[in-house]
C-alpha positions as CSV (number, residue, x, y, z in Angstrom):
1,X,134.7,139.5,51.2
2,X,137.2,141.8,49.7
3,X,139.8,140.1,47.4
4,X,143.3,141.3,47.9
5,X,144.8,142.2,44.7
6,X,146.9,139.6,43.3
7,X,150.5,140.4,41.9
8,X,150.9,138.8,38.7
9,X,153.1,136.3,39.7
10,X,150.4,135.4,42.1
11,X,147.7,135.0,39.4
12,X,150.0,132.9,37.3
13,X,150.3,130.5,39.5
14,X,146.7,130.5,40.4
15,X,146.0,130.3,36.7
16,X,148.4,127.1,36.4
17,X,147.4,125.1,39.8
18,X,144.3,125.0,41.5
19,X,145.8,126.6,44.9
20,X,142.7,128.8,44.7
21,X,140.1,126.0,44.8
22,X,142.2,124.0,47.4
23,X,141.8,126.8,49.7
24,X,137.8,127.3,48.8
25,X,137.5,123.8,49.0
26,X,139.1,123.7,52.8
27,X,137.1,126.6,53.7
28,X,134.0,124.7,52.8
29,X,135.1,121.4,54.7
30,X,135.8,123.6,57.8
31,X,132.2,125.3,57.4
32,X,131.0,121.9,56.8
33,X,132.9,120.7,60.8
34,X,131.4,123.4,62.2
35,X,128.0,122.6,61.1
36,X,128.1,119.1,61.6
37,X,129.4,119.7,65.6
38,X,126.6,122.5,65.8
39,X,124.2,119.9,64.6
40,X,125.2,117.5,66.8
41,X,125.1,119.7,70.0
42,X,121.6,120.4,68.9
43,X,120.9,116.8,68.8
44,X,122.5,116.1,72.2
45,X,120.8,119.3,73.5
46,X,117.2,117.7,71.9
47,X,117.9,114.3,73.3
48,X,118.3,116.6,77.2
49,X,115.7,118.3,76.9
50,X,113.5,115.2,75.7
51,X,115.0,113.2,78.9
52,X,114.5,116.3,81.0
53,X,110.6,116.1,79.9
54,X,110.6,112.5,80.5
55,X,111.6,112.8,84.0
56,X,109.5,115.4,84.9
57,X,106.0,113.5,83.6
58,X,107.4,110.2,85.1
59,X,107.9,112.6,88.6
60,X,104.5,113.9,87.6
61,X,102.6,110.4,87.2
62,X,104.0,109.4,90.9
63,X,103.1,112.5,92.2
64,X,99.7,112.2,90.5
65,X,99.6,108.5,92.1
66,X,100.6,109.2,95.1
67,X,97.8,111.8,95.3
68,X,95.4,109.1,94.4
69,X,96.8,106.7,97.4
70,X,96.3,109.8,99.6
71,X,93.2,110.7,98.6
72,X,91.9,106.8,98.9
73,X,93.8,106.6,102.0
74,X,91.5,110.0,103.5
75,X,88.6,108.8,102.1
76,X,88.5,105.4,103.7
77,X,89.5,107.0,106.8
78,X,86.8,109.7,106.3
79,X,84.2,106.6,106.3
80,X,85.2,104.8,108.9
81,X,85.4,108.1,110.9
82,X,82.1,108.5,110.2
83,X,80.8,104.5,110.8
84,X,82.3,105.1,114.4
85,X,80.6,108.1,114.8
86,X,77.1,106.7,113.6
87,X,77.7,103.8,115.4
88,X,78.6,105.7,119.0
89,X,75.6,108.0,117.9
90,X,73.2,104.9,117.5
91,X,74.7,103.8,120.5
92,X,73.6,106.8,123.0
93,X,70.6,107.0,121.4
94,X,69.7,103.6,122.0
95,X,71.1,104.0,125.6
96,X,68.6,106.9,126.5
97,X,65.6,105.7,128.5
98,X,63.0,105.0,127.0
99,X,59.1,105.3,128.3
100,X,57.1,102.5,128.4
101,X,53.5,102.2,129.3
102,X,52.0,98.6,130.9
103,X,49.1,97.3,128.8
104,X,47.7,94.5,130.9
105,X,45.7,94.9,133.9
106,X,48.8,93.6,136.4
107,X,52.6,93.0,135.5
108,X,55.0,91.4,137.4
109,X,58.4,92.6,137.5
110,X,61.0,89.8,138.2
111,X,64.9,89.6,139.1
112,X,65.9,88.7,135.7
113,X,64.3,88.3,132.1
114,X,62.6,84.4,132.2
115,X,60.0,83.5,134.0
116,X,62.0,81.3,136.5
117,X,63.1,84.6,138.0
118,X,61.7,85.7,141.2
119,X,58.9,88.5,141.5
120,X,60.6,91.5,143.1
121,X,57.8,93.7,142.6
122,X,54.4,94.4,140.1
123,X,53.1,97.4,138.0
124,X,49.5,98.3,137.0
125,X,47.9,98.8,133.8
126,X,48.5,102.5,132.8
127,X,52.0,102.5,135.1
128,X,54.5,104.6,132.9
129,X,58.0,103.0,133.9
130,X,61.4,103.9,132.0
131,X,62.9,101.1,130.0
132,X,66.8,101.4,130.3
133,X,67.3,98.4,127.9
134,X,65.7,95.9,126.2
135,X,66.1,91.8,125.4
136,X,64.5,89.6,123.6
137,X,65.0,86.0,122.2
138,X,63.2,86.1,119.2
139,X,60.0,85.1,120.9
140,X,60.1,87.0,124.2
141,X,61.0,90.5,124.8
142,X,61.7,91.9,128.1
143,X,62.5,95.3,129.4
144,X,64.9,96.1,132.3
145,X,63.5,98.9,134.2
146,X,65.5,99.1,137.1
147,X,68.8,97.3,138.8
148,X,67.9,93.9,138.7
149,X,64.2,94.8,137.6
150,X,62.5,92.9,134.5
151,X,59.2,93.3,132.6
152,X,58.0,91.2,129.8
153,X,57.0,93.8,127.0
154,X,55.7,90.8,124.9
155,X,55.2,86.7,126.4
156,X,53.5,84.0,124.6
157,X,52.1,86.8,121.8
158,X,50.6,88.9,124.0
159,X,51.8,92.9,124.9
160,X,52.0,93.5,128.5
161,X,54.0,96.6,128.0
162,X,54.3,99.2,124.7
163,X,57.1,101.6,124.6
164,X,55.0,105.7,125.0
């Protein structure tokens, strides 16, 4: 910074009093205010942004959660889509007719799976018949082969009837 020349009057009185280091010394505490406020707008701009970041992983971790609820959510679905599916497919599949092929030299078809029932009609041995469902009560099985048309496919340990 250029000086201004001093008259001598001006420099005697400089010389005398310290007007000269009052003046440097309120220039410094004014450069001294200004860098303190500039400071502290950089702290108050550092403690934003640091809040701003904050927020944005907190937003991130529930958006990251939720993706993981979702994703759970889908999958769970997904399987149980699929269960019902498997289960409807095991389901036609065991509803096809099946063939079924008498063993035993005669077979008596009845009205209903038990013995008790009456005898609606009889197959021979070598008679292929279709077997639209089967039942069984863990000793006995009996295929239905018709409306109202039963045929023991196992009694008392013996096969009258094998499926083809």
């Amino acid at each position: 910074m250029a000086e201004k020349k001093k008259s001598i009057f001006d420099k005697a009185v400089d010389a005398l009093t310290n007007r000269d280091e009052k003046a440097e010394l309120e220039k410094a505490k004014m450069a001294a205010e200004a860098a303190s406020k500039d400071a502290a707008a950089l702290r108050a701009k550092m403690a934003a942004d640091k809040a701003a970041a904050d927020a944005a992983k907190v937003a991130a971790d529930k958006t990251a959660a939720a993706k993981v609820v979702a994703d759970k959510a889908m999958a769970e679905r997904t399987a149980a889509a699929a269960k019902v599916l498997q289960e409807r497919t095991a389901a036609a599949v065991a509803a096809q007719p099946k063939k079924g092929i008498v063993t035993t030299r005669s077979l008596r078809v009845r009205k209903d799976h038990n013995t008790d029932a009456p005898v609606v009609d009889g197959l021979d041995e070598g008679k292929e018949v279709q077997i639209l469902e089967t039942w069984t009560d863990g000793k006995n099985t009996w295929a239905k082969i018709g409306t109202d048309k039963w045929a023991a496919m196992e009694y008392d340990g013996q096969t009258l009837m094998k499926f083809a």
